[in-house]
C-alpha positions in Angstrom: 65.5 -133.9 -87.6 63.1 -132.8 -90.4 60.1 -132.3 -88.2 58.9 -128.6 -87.7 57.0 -129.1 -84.4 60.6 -130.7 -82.7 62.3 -127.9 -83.6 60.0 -125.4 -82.5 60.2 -127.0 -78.9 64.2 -126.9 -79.9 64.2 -123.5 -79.8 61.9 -122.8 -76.7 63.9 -125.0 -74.9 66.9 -123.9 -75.8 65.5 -120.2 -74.4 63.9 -121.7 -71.7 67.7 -123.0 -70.5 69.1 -119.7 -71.3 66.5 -118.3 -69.0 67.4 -120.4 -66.3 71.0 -121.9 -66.3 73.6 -118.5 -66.4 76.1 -121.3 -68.3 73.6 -122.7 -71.3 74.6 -121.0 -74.4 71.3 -119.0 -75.0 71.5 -117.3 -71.5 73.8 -114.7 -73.5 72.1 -113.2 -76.5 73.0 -110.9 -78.8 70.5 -107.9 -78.6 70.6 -105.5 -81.5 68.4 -101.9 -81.8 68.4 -99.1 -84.1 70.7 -96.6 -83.2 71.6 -93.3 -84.6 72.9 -94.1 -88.0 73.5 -97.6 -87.3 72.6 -100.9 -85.7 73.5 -101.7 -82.8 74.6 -104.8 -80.9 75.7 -105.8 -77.6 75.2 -109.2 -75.5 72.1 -109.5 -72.7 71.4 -112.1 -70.6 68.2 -113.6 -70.9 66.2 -113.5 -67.6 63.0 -115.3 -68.5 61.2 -117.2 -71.8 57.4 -117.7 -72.1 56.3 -120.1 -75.0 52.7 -119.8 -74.6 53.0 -115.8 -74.1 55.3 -116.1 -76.9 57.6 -113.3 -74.9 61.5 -112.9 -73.6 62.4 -111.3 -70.8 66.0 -109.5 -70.5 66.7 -107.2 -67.4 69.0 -103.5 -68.3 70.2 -100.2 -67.0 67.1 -98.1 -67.7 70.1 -95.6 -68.4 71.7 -97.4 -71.5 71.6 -96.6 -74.6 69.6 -99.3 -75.9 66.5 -98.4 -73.7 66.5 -94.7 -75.0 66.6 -96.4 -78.3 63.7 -99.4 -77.5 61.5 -96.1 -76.8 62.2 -94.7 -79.8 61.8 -97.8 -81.6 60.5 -100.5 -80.2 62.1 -103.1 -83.4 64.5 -105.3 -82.1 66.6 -108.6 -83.0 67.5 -111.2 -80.9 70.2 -114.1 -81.7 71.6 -117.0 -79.9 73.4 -119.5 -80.8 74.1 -123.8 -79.2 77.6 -124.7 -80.0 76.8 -128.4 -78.9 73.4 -128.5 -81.0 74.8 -126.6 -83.9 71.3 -124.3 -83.7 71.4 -120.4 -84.5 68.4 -118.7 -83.2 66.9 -115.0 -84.5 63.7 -113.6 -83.0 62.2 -110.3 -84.6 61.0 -108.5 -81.4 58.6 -105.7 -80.6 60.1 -104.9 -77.0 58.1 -103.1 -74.6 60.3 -101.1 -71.7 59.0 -101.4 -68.5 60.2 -99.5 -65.1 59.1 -98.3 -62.0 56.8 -99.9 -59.2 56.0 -102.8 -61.4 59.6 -104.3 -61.1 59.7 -104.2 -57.2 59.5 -107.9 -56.0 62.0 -108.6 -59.3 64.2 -106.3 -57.4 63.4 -107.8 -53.9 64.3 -111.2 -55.3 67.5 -110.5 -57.2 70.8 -111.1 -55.7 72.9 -108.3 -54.4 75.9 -108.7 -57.1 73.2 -108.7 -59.7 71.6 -105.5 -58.4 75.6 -103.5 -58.9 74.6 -103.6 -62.8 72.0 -101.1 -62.7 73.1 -97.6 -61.1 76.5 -96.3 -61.2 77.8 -92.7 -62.0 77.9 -91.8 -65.0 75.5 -93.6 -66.6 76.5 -96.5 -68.9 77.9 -94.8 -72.3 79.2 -91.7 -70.6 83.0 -90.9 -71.5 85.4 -91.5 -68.5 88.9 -89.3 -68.8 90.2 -92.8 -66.8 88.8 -96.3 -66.3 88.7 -96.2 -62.6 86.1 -92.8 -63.0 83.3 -94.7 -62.5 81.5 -95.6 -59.2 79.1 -98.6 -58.9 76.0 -98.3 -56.7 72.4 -100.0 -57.4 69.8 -98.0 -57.6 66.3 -99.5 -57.9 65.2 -96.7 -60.0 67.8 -97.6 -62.5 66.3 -101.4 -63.3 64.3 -101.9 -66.5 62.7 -105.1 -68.0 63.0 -105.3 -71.4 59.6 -107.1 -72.1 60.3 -108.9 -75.7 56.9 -110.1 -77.9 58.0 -112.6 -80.4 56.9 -111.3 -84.0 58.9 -113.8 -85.7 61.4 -117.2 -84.7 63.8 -118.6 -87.0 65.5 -121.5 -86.4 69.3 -122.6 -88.3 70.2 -126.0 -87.4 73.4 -127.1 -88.9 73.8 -130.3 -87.4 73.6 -132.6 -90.2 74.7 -133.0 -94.0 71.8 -130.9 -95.0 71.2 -127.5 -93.4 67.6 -127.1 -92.0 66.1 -123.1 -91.8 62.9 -122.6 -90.4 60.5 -119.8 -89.6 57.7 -119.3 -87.2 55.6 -116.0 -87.3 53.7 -114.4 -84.7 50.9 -113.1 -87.5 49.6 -117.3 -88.4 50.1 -118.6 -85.2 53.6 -119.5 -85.2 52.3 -121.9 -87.9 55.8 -122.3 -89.2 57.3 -123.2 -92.6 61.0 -124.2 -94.3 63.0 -121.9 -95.8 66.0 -121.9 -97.7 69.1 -122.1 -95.3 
């Protein structure tokens, strides 16, 4: 499909199912942040997806890494990728961190297997002398929303003889154009 509009909905729907269906293939992305002398990558699952907000939504430890690292810079790069549509996604994010109070009905909502991810001792990253050295306990306080603004969306589809790239930016709209795949 050569039409730039239909693939735009391609991709917001494909993060729209990744928002809600725990089995679509965008529900795990790959998040990547600047770390201390290098990128860094790990897989998120996506929690929510707003096309007209133009935002993504993934929930986190408040203790990793990667939020210490989203407050010192707040650059981030998110990419998925549909098997059964042959689509790679990469959105350029400016991710806003946010804790406290204003996650409380979140919390109040979320199952109690889900709420075991955020807490523990030590905190996530902390060298164990043994595996079994680490206790899990949630603990509200511990629960952070990564709040992800869209700068840019770029679309791969390698479904058909010709490779199709596009890109949508933030800064025009999300006007969109081709690229080069």
């Amino acid at each position: 499909m050569t039409d730039l509009a239909g693939h735009f909905a391609t991709a917001w729907r494909m993060l729209d199912e990744g928002a809600a269906d725990p089995h679509a293939p965008a529900h795990l992305l790959t998040l990547a942040t600047n770390g201390a002398g290098f990128p860094e990558a790990r897989m998120v699952a996506l929690r929510g997806a707003d096309r007209a907000a133009g935002v993504i939504e993934i929930e986190t430890d408040a203790a990793t890494a990667k939020v210490a690292q989203l407050l010192a810079d707040p650059r981030a790069t998110a990419l998925a990728w549909d098997p059964a549509r042959s689509v790679q996604l990469r959105l350029r994010l400016r991710v806003t961190v946010v804790t406290g109070p204003d996650l409380h009905a979140r919390w109040e909502a979320m199952p109690a297997h889900r709420r075991l991810n955020y807490g523990g001792a030590p905190p996530p990253g902390t060298p164990l002398p043994e595996p079994e050295a680490y206790a899990k306990h949630p603990e509200r306080a511990r629960l952070a929303l990564l709040r992800g603004q869209v700068e840019e969306l770029e679309l791969l589809d390698l479904s058909g003889e010709m490779h199709l790239r596009a890109l949508w930016r933030a800064e025009d709209g999300f006007a969109g154009g081709w690229i080069a795949p």
